[in-house]
Backbone as CSV, one residue per row, in Angstrom:
resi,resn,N_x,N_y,N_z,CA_x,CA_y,CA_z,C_x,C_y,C_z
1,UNK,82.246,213.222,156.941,82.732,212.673,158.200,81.559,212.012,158.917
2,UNK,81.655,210.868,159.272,80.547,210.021,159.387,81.071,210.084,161.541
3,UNK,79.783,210.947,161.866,79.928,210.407,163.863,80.032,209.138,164.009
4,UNK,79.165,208.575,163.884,79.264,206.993,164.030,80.354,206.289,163.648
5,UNK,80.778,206.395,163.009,82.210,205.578,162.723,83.409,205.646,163.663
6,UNK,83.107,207.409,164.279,84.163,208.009,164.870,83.808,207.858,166.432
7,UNK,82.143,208.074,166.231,81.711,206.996,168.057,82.099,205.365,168.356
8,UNK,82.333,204.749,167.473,82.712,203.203,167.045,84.123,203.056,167.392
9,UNK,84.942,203.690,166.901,86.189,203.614,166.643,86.897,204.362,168.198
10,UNK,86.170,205.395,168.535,86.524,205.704,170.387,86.035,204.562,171.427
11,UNK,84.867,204.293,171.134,84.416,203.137,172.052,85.292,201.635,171.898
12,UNK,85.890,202.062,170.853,86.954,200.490,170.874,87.865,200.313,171.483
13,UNK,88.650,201.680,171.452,89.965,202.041,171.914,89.438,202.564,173.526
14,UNK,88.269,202.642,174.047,87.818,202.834,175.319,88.033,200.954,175.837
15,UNK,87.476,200.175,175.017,87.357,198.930,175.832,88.280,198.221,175.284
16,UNK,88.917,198.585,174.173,90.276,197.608,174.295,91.470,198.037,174.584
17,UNK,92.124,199.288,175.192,93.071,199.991,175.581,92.693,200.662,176.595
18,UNK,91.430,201.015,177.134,91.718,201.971,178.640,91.114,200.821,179.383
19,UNK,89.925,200.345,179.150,89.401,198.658,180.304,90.593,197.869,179.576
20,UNK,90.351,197.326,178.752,91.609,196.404,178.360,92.993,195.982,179.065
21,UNK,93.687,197.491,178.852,94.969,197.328,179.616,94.794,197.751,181.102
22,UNK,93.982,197.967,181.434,93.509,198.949,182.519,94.043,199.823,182.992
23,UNK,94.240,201.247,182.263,94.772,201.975,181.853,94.200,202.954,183.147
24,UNK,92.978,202.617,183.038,91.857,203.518,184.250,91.050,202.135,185.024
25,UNK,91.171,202.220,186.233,90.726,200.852,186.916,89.771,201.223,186.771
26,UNK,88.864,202.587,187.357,87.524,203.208,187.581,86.647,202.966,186.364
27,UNK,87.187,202.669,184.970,86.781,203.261,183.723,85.582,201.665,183.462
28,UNK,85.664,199.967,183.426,85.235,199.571,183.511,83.700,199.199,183.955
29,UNK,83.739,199.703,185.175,81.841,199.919,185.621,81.076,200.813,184.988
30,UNK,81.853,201.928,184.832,81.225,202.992,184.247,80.558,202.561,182.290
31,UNK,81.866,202.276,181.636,81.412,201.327,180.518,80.827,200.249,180.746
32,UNK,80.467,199.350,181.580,79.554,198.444,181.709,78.456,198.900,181.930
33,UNK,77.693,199.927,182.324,77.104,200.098,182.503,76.220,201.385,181.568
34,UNK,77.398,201.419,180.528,77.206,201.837,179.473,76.993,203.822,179.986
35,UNK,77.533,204.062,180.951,77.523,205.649,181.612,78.827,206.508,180.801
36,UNK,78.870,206.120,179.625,79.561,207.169,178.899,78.838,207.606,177.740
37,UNK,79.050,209.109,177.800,78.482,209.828,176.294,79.677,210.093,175.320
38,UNK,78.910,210.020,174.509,80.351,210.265,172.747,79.873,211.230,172.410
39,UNK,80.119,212.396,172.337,79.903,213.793,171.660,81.118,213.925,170.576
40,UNK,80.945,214.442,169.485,81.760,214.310,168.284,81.128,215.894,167.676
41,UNK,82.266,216.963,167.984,82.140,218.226,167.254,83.031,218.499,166.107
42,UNK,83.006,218.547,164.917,83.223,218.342,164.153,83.381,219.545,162.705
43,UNK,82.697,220.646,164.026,83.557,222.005,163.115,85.125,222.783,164.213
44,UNK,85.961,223.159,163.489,87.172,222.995,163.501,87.023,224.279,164.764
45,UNK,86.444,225.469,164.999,86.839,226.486,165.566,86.713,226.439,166.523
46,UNK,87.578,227.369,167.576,87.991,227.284,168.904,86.323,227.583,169.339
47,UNK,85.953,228.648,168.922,84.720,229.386,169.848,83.670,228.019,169.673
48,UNK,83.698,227.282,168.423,82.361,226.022,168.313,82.622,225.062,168.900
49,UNK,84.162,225.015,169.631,84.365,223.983,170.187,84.072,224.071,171.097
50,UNK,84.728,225.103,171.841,84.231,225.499,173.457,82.412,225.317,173.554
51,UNK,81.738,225.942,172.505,80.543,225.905,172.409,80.092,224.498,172.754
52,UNK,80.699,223.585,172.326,80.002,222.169,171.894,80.230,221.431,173.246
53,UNK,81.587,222.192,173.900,81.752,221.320,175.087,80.871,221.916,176.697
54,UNK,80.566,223.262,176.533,80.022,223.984,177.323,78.196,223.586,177.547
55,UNK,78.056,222.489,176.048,76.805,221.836,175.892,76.728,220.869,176.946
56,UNK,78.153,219.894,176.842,77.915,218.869,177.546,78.379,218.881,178.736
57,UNK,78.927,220.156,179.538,78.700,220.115,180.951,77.760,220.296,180.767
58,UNK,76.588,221.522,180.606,75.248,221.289,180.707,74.719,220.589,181.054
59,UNK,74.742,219.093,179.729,73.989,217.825,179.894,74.290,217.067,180.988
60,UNK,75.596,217.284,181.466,76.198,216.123,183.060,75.876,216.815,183.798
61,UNK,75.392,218.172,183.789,75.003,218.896,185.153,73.590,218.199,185.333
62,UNK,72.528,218.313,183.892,70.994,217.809,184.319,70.969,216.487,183.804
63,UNK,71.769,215.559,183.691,71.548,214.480,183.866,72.300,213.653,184.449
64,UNK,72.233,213.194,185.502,73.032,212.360,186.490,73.509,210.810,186.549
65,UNK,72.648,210.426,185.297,72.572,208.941,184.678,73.800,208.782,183.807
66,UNK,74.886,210.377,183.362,75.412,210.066,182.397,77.134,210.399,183.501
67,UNK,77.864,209.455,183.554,78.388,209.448,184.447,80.037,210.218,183.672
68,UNK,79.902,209.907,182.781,80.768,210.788,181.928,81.035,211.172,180.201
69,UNK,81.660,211.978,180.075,81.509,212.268,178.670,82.884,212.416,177.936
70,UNK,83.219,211.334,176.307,84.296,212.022,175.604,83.913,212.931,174.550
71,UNK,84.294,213.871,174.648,84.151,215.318,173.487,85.318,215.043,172.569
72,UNK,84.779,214.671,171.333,85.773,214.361,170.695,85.867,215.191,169.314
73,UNK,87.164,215.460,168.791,87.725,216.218,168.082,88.096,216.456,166.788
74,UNK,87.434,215.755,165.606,88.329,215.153,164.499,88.909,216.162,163.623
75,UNK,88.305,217.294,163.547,88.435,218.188,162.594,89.724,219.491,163.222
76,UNK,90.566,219.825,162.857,91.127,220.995,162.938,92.313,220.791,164.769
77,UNK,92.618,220.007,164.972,93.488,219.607,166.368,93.916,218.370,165.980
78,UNK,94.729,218.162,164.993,95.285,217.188,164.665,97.040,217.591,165.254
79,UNK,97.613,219.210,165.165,98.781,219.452,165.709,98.351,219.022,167.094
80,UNK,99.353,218.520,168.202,99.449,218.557,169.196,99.018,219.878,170.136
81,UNK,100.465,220.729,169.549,100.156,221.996,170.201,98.804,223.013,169.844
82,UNK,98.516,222.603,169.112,97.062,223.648,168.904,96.023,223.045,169.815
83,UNK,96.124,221.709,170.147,95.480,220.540,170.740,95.670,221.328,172.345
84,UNK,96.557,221.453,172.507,97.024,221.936,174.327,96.509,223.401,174.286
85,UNK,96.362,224.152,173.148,95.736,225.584,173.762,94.126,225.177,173.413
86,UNK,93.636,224.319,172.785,92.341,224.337,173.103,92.105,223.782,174.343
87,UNK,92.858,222.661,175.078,92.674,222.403,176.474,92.889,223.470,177.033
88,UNK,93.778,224.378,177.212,93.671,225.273,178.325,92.705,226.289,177.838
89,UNK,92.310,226.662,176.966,90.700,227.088,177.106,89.642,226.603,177.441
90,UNK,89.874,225.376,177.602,88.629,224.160,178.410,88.672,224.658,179.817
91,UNK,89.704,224.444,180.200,89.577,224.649,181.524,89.475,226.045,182.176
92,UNK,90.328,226.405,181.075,89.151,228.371,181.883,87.286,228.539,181.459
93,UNK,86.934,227.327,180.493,85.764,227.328,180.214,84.632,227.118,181.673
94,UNK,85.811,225.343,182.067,85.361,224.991,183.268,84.859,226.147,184.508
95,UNK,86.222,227.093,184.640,86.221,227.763,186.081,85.180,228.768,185.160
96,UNK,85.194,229.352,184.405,84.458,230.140,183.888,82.799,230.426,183.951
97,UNK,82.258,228.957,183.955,80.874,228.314,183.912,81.048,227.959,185.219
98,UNK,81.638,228.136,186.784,81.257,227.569,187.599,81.551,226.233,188.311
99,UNK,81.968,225.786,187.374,81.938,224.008,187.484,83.399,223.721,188.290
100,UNK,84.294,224.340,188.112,85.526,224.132,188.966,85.266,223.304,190.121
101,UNK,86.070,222.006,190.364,85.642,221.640,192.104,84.619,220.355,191.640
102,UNK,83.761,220.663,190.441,82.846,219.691,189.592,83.121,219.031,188.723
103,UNK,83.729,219.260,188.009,84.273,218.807,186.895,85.774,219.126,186.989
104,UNK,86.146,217.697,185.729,87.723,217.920,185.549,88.071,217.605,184.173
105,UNK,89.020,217.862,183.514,89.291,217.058,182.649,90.568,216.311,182.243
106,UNK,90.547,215.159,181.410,91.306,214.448,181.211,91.965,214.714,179.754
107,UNK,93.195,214.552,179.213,93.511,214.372,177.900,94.121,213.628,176.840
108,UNK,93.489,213.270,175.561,94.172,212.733,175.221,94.184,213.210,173.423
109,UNK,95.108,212.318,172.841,95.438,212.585,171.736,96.202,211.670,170.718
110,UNK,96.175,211.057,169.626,96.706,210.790,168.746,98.406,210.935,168.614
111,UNK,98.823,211.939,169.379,100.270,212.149,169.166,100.457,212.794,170.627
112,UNK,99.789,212.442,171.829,99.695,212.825,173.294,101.741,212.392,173.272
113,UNK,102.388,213.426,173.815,103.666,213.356,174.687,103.819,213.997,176.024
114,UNK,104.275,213.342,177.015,104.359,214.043,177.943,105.540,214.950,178.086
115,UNK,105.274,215.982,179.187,106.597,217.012,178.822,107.650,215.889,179.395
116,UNK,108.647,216.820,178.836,109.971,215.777,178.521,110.398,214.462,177.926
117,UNK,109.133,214.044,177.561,109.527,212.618,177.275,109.765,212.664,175.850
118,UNK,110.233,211.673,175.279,110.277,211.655,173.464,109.478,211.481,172.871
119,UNK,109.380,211.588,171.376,108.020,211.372,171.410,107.735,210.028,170.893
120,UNK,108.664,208.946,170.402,108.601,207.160,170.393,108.317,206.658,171.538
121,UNK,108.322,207.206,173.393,108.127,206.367,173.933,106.904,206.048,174.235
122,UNK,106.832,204.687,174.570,105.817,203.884,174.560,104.512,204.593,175.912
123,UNK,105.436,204.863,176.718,104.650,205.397,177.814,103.595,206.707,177.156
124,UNK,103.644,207.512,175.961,102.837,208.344,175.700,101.445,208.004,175.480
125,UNK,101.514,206.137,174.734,100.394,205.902,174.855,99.388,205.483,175.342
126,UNK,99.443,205.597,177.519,98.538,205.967,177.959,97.392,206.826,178.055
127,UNK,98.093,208.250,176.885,97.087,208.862,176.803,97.296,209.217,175.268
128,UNK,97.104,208.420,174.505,97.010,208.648,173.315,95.657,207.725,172.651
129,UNK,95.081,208.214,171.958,93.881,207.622,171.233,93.730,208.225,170.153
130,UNK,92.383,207.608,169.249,92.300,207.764,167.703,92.073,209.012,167.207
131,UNK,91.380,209.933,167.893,91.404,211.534,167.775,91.491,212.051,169.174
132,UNK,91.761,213.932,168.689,92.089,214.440,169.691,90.591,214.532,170.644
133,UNK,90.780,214.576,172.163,89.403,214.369,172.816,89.580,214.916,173.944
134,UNK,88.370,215.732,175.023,88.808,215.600,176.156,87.836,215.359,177.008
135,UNK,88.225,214.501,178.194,87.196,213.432,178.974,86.703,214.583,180.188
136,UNK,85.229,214.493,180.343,84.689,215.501,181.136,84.450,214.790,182.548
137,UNK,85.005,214.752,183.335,84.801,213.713,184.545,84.269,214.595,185.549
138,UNK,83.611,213.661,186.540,82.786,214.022,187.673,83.831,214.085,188.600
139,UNK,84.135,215.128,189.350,85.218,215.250,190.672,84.384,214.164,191.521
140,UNK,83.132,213.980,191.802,82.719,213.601,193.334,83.268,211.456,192.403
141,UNK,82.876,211.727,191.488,82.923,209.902,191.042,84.366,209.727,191.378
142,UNK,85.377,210.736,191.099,86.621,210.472,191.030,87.215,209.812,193.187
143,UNK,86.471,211.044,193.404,86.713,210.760,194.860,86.180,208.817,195.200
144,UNK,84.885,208.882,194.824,83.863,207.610,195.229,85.143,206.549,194.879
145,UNK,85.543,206.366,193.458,86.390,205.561,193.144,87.606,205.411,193.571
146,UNK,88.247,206.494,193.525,89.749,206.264,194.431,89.598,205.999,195.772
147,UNK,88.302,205.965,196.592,88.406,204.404,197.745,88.404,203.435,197.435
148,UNK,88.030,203.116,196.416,88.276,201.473,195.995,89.609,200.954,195.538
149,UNK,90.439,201.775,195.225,91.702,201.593,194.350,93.233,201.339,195.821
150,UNK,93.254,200.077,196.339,94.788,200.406,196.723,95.667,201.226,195.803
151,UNK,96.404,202.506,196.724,97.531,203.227,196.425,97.245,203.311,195.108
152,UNK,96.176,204.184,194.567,95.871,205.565,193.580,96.916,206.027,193.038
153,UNK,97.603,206.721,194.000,98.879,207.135,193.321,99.430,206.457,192.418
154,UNK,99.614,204.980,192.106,100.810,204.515,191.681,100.130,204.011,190.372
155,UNK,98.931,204.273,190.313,98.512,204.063,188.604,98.883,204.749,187.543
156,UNK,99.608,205.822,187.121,100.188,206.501,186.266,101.541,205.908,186.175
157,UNK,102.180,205.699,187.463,103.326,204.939,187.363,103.327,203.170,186.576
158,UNK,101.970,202.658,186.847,102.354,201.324,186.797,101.640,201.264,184.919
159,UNK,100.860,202.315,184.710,100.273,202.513,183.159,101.435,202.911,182.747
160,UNK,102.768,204.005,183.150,103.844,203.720,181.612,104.747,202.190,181.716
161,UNK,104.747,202.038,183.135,105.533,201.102,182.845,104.818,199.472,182.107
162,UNK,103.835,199.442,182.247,103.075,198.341,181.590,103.307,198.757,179.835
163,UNK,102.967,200.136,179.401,102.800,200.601,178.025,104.236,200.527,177.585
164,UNK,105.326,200.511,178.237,107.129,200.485,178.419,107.123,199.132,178.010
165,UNK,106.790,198.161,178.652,106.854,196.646,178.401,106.398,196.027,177.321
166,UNK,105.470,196.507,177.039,104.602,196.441,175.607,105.396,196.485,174.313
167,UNK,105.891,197.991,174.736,107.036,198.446,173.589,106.076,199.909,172.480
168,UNK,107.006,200.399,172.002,106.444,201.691,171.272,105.668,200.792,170.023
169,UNK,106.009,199.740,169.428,105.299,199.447,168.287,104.422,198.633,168.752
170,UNK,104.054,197.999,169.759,102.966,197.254,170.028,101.947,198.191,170.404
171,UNK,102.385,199.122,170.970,101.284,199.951,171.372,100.423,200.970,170.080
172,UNK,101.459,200.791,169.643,101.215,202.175,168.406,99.961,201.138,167.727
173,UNK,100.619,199.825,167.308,99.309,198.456,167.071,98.356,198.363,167.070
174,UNK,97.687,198.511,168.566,96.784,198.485,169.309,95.751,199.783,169.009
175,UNK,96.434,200.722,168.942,96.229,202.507,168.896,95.513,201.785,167.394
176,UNK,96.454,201.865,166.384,96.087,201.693,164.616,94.918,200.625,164.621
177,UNK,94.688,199.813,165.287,93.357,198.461,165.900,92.613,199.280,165.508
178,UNK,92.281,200.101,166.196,91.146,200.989,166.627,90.187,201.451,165.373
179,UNK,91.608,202.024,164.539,90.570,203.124,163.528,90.390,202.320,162.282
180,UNK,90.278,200.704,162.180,89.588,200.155,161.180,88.745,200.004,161.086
């Protein structure tokens, strides 16, 4: 399993599906300015995962240059649902280590559905990408940025309905772009 290929192949689907469609308005400066880290853990177990991600709050705690981080997943969270109980061990990792209030996280996945929805619709793939991953964000950046954003709120709304318009196979397209 080659990182690099798999840091290549996230950073694509970062600038041609989350800046691209602008999926995340905030997400642009931050990639311009090249303030994202690619961490790629790559042994399958819950405890090495938590391990690997408990590294990189660390690193965003002592380094302030790195404005955010994707922890990404290739090995062993390919089910969805095994995918959602390692997130909710993230986040008791979070409150666990302190960081609550500091950190947040974001999710996504290869076969991301939201509850209730089906799993063809197009709207899932706002948060769907080439492996399973989860985005370690700064609470205070989140605040800084949502002053800049007229009506915040309505970006989740206006990302399915843009990914709706698109259609389930254009998007799925775009998604498959990625991992060549």
């Amino acid at each position: 399993m080659d990182k690099s290929i798999i840091v290549n192949q996230t950073r694509q689907w970062v600038e041609e599906v989350i800046v691209g469609f602008n999926f995340c308005p905030f997400a642009k400066p931050v990639v311009d300015v090249d303030g994202v880290a690619y961490e790629v853990i790559t042994e399958a177990s819950l405890e090495s995962c938590l391990e690997g991600l408990a590294e990189q709050l660390e690193k965003l705690q002592h380094q302030p240059e790195i404005e955010t981080c994707l922890v990404i997943f290739p090995v062993g969270y390919d089910a969805f649902d095994q995918y959602l109980d390692l997130l909710e061990w993230s986040e008791a990792l979070i409150k666990d280590m302190g960081y609550e209030g500091e950190f947040q996280l974001a999710s996504f996945h290869p076969d991301y559905c939201f509850e209730g929805a089906e799993l063809d619709d197009a709207a899932n793939y706002t948060n769907r990408s080439p492996y399973p991953m989860l985005h370690l964000i700064r609470e205070k950046s989140i605040e800084i940025a949502l002053k800049t954003v007229k009506e915040p709120e309505k970006i989740p709304l206006r990302n399915i309905e843009f990914a709706r318009e698109k259609g389930q196979v254009e998007m799925a397209k775009n998604l498959a772009k990625c991992l060549k």
